[in-house]
C-alpha positions as CSV (number, residue, x, y, z in Angstrom):
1,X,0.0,0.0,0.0
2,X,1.6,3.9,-0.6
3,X,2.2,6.4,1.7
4,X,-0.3,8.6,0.6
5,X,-0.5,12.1,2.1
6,X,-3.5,14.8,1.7
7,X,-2.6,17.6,0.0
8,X,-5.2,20.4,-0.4
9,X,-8.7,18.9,-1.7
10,X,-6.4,16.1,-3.5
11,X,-3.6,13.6,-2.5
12,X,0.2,12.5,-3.6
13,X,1.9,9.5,-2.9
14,X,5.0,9.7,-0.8
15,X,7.3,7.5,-3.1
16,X,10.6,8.2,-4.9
17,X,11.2,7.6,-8.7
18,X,12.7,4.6,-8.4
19,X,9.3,3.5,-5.8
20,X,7.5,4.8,-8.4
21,X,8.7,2.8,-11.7
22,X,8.9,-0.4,-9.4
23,X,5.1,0.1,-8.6
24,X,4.7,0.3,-12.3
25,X,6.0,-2.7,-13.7
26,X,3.9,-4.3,-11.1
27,X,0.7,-2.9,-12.4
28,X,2.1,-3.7,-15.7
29,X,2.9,-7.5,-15.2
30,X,-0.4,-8.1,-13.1
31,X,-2.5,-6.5,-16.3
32,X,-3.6,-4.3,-13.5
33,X,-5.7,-1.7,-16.4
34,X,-4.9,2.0,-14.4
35,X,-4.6,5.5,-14.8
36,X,-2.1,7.2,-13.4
37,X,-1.6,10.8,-12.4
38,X,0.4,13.8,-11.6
39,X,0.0,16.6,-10.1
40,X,1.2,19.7,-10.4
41,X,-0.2,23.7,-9.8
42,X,-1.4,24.2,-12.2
43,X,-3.9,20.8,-12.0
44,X,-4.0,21.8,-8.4
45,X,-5.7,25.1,-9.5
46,X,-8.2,23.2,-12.0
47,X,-9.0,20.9,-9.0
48,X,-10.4,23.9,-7.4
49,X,-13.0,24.5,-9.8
50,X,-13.9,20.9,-11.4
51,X,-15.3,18.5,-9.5
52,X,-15.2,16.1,-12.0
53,X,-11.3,16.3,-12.2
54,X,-10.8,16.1,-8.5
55,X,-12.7,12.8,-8.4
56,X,-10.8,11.2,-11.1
57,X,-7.6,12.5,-9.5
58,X,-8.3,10.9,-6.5
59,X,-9.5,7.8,-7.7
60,X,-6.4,6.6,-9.1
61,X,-4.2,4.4,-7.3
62,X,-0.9,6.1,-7.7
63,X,-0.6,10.3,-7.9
64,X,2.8,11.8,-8.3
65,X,4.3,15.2,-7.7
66,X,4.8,16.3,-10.8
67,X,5.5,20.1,-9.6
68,X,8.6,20.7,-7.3
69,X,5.8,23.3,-6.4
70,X,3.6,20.2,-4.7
71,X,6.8,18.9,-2.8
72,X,7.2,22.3,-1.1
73,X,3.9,23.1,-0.5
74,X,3.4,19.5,1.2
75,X,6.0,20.2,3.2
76,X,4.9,23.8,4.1
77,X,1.4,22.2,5.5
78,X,3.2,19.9,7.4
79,X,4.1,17.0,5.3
80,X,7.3,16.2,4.0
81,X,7.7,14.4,0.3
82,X,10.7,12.4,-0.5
83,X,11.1,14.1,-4.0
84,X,9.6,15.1,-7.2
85,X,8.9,12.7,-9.4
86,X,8.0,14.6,-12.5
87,X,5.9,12.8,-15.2
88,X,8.1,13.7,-18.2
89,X,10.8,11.4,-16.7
90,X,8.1,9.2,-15.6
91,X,7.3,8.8,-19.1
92,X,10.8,8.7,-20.8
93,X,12.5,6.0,-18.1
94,X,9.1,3.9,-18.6
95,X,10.1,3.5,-22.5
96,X,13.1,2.5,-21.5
97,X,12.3,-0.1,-19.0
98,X,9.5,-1.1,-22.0
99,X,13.1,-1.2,-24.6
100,X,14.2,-3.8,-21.8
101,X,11.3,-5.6,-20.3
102,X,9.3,-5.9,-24.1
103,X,6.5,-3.8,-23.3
104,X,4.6,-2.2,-25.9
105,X,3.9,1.3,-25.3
106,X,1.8,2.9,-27.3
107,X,1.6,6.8,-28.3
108,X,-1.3,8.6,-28.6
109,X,-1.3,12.5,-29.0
110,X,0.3,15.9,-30.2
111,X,0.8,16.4,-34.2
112,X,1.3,13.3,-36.5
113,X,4.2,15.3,-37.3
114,X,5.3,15.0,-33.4
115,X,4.0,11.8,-32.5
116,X,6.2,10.4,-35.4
117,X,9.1,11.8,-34.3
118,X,8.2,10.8,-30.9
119,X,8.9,7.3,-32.2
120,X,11.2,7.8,-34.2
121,X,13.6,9.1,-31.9
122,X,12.9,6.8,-29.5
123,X,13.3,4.1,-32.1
124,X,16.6,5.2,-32.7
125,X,17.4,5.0,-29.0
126,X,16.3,1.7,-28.4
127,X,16.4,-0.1,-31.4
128,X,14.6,-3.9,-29.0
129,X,11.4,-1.4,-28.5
130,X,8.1,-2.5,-29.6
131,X,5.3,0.2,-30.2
132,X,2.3,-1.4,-30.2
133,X,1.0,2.2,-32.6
134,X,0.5,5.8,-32.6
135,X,-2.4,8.5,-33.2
136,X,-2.2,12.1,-33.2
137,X,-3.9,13.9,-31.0
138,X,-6.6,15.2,-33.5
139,X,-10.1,13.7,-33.6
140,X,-13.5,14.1,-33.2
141,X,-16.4,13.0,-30.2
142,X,-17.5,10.4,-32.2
143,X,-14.1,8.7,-33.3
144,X,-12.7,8.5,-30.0
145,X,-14.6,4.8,-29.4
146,X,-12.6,3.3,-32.3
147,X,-9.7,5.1,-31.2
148,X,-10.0,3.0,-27.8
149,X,-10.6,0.2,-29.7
150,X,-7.8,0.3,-31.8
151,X,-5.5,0.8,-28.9
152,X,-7.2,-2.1,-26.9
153,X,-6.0,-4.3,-30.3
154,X,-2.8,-3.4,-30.4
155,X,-1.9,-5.2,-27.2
156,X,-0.2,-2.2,-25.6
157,X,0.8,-2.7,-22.2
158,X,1.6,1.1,-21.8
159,X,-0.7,4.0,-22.8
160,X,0.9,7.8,-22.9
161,X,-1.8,10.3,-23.8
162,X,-0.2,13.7,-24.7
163,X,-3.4,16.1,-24.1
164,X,-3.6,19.1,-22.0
165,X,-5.5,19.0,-18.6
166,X,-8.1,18.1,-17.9
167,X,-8.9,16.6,-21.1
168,X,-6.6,13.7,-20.6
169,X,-7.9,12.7,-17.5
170,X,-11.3,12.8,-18.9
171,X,-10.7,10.5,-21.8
172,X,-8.3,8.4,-20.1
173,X,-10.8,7.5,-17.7
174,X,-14.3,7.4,-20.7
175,X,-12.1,4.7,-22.4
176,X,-10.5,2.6,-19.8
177,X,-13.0,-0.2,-19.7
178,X,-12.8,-0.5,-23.4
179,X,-9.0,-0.2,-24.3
180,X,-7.9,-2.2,-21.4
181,X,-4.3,-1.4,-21.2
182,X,-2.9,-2.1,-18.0
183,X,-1.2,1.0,-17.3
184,X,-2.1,4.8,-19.0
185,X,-0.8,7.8,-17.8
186,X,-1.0,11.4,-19.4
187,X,2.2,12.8,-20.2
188,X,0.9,16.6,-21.5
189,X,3.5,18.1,-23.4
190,X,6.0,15.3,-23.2
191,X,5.9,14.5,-27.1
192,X,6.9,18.2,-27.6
193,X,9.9,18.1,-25.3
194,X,11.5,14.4,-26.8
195,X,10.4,15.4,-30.1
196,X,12.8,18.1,-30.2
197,X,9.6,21.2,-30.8
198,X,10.1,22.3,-27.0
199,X,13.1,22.2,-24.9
200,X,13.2,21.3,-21.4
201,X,14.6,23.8,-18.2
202,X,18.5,22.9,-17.5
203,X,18.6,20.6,-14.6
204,X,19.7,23.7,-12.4
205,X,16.3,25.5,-13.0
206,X,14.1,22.3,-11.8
207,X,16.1,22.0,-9.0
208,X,15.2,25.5,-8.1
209,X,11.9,25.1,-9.0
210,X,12.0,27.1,-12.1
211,X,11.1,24.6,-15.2
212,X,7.5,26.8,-15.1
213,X,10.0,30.2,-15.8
214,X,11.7,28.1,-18.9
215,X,8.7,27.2,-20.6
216,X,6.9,30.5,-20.3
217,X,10.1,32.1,-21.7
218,X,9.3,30.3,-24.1
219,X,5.8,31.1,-25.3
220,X,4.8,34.0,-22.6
221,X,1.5,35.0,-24.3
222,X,0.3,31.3,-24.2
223,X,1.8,30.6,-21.0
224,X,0.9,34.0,-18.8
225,X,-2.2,33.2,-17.6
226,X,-1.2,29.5,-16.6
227,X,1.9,30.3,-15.1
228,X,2.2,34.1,-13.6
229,X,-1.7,34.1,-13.0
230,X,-2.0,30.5,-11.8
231,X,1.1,30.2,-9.1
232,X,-0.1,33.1,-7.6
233,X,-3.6,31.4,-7.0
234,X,-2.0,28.5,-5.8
235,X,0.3,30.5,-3.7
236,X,-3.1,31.9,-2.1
237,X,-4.2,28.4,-1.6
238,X,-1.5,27.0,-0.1
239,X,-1.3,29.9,2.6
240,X,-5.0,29.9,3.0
241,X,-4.7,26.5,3.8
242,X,-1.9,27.2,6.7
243,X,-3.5,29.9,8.2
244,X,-6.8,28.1,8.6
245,X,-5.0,25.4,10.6
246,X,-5.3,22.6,8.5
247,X,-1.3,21.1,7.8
248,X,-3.5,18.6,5.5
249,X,-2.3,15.4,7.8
């Protein structure tokens, strides 16, 4: 069973990377079928507002902390995380293990232009991996059944969805029972980053807590509201939540 520790209207496992990836491959080889989660602030802030997102969130059996933001703030309220465990490197050790292991991930999101190269380059990297497939990210309501069903034919043992919140977490969990893969997780903007279109904070920044910073450099139109907007809000919850007492134990 994890350590799991409240945070806020939502929870986070207290387990290291390596903790993490070991729970994994268990889900994996039991043909488990589960989604898995991060969390970060900026789902933290959406949690406020959807209901819908905060029960799916809690309902799955593991949740990360994405955010070095959610390892500080635990600790601030009174509980202490062992470290982040970001889902980008969640999602790029996991291919390996698959390159190792024989697991067949399968990719499903971003451009078919991305995607591609999203396998491609991972290909190239590990030349023993098996994809199971790949889709691009663009679709309508009414295709997204065969979608599932495509994916549940493919054998894949590993699902990455690369959506924005909280529409991942929403499809994820409308097509579970159908694709029956036995572990999914949503990897955001992950196929942009491996895929060469985006580039990831130096290690220095996420140390600091800075990758935010380095991709609103990036695109700070797109990104203002999300980043300078949204910490601040969760800033306001986080010491909203101290000064009413509550260290989320």
């Amino acid at each position: 069973m994890n350590k799991r520790v409240k945070f806020l209207n939502t929870y986070v496992d207290a387990l290291t990377m390596d903790e993490t990836l070991e729970k994994i491959q268990e889900y994996i080889e039991n043909k488990a079928c589960i989604q898995h989660v991060v969390i970060n602030a900026g789902k933290v802030n959406l949690m406020q507002e959807n209901e819908e997102l905060t029960q799916i969130v809690n309902e799955c059996p593991l949740i990360n902390a994405d955010g070095q933001s959610i390892v500080w703030g635990s600790k601030f309220l009174g509980n202490k995380l062992p470290e982040r465990v970001a889902g980008i490197d969640i999602f790029t050790e996991l291919v390996r293990i698959s390159s190792e292991k024989g697991y067949k991930p399968y990719f499903f999101g971003a451009k078919e232009e991305v995607v591609e190269e999203v396998v491609r380059r991972f290909k190239e990297k590990y030349p023993n991996l098996e994809v199971a497939g790949y889709r691009n990210g663009y679709f309508s309501q009414e295709e997204s059944k065969k979608i599932a069903e495509d994916i549940q034919k493919s054998g894949a043992d590993i699902l990455f969805v690369a959506f924005s919140s909280p529409m991942k977490e929403f499809w994820i969990r409308e097509h579970m029972d159908i694709m029956k893969v036995p572990f999914t997780m949503g990897v955001g903007g992950s196929f942009d980053v491996v895929a060469g279109k985006t580039t990831r904070a130096p290690k220095w920044m996420q140390k600091l807590g800075l990758e935010w910073f380095h991709r609103f450099i990036q695109e700070p139109r797109r990104m203002f509201k999300r980043y300078i907007v949204g910490n601040w809000k969760f800033i306001r919850l986080i010491i909203s939540q101290k000064c009413m007492g509550n260290t989320s134990k």
